[in-house]
C-alpha positions in Angstrom: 78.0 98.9 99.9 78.4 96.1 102.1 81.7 96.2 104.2 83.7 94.1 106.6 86.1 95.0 108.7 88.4 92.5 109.8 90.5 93.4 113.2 87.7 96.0 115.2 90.0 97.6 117.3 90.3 101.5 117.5 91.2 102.0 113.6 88.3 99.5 112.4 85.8 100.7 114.9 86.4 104.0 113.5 86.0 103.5 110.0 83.7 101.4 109.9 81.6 103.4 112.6 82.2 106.2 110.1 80.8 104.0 107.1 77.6 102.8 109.2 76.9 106.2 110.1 76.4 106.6 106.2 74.0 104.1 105.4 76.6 101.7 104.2 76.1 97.9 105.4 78.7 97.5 107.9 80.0 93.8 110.1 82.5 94.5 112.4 84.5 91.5 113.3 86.1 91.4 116.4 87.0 90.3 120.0 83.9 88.9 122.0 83.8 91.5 124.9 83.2 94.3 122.4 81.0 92.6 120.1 78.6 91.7 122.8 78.7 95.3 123.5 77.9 96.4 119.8 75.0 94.0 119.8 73.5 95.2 123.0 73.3 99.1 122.4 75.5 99.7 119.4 78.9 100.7 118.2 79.7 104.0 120.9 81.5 106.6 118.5 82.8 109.2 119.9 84.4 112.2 118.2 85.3 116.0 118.7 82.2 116.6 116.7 79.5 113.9 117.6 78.7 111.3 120.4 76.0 108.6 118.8 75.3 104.5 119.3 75.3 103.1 115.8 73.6 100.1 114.8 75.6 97.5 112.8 76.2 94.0 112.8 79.4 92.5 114.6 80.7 89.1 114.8 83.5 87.0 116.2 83.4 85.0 113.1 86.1 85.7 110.1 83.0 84.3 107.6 81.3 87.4 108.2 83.1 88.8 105.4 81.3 87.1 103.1 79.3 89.0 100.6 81.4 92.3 101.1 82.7 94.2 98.5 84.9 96.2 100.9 87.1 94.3 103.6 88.8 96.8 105.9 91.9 94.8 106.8 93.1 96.4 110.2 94.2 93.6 112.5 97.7 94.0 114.3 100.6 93.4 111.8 101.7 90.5 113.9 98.4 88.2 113.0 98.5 89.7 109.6 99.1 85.9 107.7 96.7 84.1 110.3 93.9 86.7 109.5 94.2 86.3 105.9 93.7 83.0 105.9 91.1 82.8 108.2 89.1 85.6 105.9 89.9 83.5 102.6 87.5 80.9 102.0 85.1 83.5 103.0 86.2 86.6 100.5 83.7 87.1 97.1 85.5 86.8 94.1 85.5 90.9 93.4 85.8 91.9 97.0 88.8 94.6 97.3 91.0 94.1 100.6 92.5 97.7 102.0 95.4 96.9 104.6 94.7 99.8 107.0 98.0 98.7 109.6 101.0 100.0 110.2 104.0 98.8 108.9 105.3 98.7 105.2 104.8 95.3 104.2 101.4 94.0 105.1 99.7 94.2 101.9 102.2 92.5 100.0 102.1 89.8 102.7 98.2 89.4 102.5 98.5 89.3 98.6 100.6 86.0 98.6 97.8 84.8 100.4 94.5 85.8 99.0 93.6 85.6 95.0 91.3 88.5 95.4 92.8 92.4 94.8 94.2 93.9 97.5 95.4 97.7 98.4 97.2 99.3 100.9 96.4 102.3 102.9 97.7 104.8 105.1 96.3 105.8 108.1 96.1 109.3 110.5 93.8 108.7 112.9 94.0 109.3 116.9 91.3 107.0 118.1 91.3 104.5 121.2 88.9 101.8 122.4 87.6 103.1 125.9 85.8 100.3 126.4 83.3 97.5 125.3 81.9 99.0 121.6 83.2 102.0 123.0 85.9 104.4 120.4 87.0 107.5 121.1 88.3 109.6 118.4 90.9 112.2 119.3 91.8 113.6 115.9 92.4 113.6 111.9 91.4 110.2 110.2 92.5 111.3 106.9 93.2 107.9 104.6 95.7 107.3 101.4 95.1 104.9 99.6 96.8 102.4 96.7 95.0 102.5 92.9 92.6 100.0 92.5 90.0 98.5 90.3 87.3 100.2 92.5 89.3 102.7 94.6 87.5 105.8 93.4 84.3 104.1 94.0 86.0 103.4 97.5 87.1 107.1 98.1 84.1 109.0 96.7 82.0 106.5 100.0 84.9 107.1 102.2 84.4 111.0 101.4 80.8 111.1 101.7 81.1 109.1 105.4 83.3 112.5 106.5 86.7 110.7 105.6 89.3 112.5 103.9 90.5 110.3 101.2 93.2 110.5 98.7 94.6 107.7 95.6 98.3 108.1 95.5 100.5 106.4 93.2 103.4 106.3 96.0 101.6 104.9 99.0 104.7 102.8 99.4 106.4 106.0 99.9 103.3 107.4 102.1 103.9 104.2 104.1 107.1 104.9 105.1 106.8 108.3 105.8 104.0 107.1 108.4 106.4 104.3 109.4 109.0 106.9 110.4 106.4 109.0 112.4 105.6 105.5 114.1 109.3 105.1 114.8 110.1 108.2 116.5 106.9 108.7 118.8 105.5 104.5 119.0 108.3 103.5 121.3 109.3 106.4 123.4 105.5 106.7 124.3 105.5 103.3 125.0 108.3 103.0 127.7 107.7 106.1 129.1 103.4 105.5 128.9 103.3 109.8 128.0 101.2 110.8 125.2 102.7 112.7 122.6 102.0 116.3 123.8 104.2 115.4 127.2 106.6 113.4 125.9 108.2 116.1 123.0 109.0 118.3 126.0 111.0 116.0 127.9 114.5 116.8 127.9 116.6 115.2 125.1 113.6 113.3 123.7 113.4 115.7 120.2 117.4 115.1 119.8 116.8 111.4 119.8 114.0 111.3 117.8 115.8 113.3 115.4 118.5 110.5 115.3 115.6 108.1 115.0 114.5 109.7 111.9 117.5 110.3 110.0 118.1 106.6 110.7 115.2 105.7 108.8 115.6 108.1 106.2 119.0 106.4 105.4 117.2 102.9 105.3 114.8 104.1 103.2 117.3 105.6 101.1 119.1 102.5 100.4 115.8 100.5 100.0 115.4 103.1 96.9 111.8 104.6 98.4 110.7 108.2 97.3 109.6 109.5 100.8 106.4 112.3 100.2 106.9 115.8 101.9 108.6 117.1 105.3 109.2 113.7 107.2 110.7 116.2 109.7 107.7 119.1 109.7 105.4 116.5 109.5 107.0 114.6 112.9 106.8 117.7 114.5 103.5 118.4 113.8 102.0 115.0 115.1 102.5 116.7 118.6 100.8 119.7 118.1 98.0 117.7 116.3 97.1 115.0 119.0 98.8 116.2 121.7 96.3 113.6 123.8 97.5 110.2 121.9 99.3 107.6 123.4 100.9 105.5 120.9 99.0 102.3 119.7 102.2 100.5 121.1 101.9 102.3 124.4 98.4 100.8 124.8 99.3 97.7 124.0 101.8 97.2 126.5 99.9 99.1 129.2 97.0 96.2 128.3 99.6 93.4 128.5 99.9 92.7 124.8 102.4 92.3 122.6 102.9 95.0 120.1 104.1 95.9 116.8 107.6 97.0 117.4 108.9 94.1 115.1 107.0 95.9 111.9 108.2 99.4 113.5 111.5 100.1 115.1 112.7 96.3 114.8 112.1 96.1 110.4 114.2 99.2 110.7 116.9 97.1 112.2 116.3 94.6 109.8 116.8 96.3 106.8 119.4 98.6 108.1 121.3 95.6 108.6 120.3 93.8 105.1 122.0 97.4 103.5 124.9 98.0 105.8 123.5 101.0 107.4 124.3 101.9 111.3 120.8 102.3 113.3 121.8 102.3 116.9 119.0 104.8 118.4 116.1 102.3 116.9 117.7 99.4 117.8 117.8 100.7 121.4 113.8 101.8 121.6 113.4 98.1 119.5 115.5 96.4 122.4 113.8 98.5 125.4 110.0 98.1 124.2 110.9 93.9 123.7 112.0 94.1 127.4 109.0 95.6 128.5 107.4 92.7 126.6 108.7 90.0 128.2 107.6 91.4 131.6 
């Protein structure tokens, strides 16, 4: 299968590292410092289980995409509408686009864009770019993702490549049971630059997240959402899983970029305000990360 992966950071790297590895056809599309890398030696994947140099293509361009049947969508949430457009005139007519991004709403964004299907995706991976063509994998990298015309084609490739894939008929629950995770640990890592291991044992810190949660719980509550499993077991375990991750919004303010919090913490806000519901604790870690921001 050919695949493109729009938005090679950590998360793309990763997949589509994971794809390459494979024998699929693999076009990383990315920022020029690590694509210069990947064309000199290869894409650096490191995991708990393997260290190699892979050999794929990688471009700066958004018309590599064209000719895949797979497009891993996995830019920030923030340049999700300029990305799509910049990938349209480029997408086959049957090419599937997965949104692999945090956030609840970036699929349904890229589908008023694009004429071409589109799928969500949730994501549980611990990766980090430690340098040029350079990802480090720290844990899990299990995928669910949205029915599709092709999506057990997708996740029988995604299986073979060592990824743990499931089709769910609720991602849209899924994704708000990853957004909630992303709301309790994104912004106190961020402010306080401690990975997730360190930062549960600070005093207080499980209290608030508790209040974070329950806050989201009663968003999603009024949005009408059918959240999937322990959100409170499965907050707790993030901790004990990758103790070593920092949150993608702690790197991202530790690099001097602007983040996600908007999509995170901040559409909590939003929403709790749209329904009349009180969310003081992620309207604080919203406020505090946008501080940190503007610095």
């Amino acid at each position: 299968m050919k695949v493109a992966v729009m938005g090679a950071g950590a998360v793309g790297c990763y997949y589509g590292g994971m794809l390459a590895r494979a024998g699929h056809e693999v076009v990383l599309i990315g920022r020029p410092q690590h694509v210069e890398a990947i064309g000199r030696r290869g894409l650096r994947l490191e995991t708990q289980a393997f260290d190699e140099y892979i050999r794929l293509d990688a471009s700066t361009k958004a018309g590599a995409v064209q000719g895949a049947r797979l497009v891993l969508f996995c830019v920030k949430s923030t340049d999700t509408q300029s990305a799509a457009l910049e990938i349209k005139p480029f997408l086959a007519p049957d090419a599937l686009v997965l949104s692999l991004q945090n956030g609840v709403e970036n699929a349904d964004e890229v589908r008023k864009l694009v004429a071409q299907e589109v799928a969500a995706a949730v994501v549980y991976v611990a990766t980090e770019m430690a340098g040029p063509g350079h990802v480090r994998h720290h844990g899990r990298g299990e995928l669910v993702i949205e029915p599709s015309s092709f999506s057990v084609e997708i996740a029988q490739a995604l299986i073979a490549a060592g990824v743990p894939t499931q089709i769910s008929d609720n991602v849209r629950g899924a994704l708000w049971a990853k957004l909630i995770l992303n709301c309790a640990y994104n912004a106190l890592s961020a402010i306080t630059q401690l990975p997730y291991g360190r930062l549960v044992k600070g005093e207080g810190v499980t209290a608030v997240m508790r209040n974070v949660v329950d806050e989201c719980l009663a968003v999603a509550k009024a949005e009408g959402v059918t959240i999937p499993g322990d959100v409170n077991m499965a907050v707790r375990m993030i901790a004990e899983t990758m103790p070593g991750q920092f949150s993608s919004t702690a790197q991202d303010l530790s690099r001097g970029k602007r983040s996600e919090i908007d999509h995170l913490n901040g559409l909590i806000v939003r929403r709790g305000e749209a329904f009349g519901v009180p969310t003081p604790s992620n309207r604080l870690l919203h406020a505090l990360v946008k501080l940190i921001e503007s610095k």
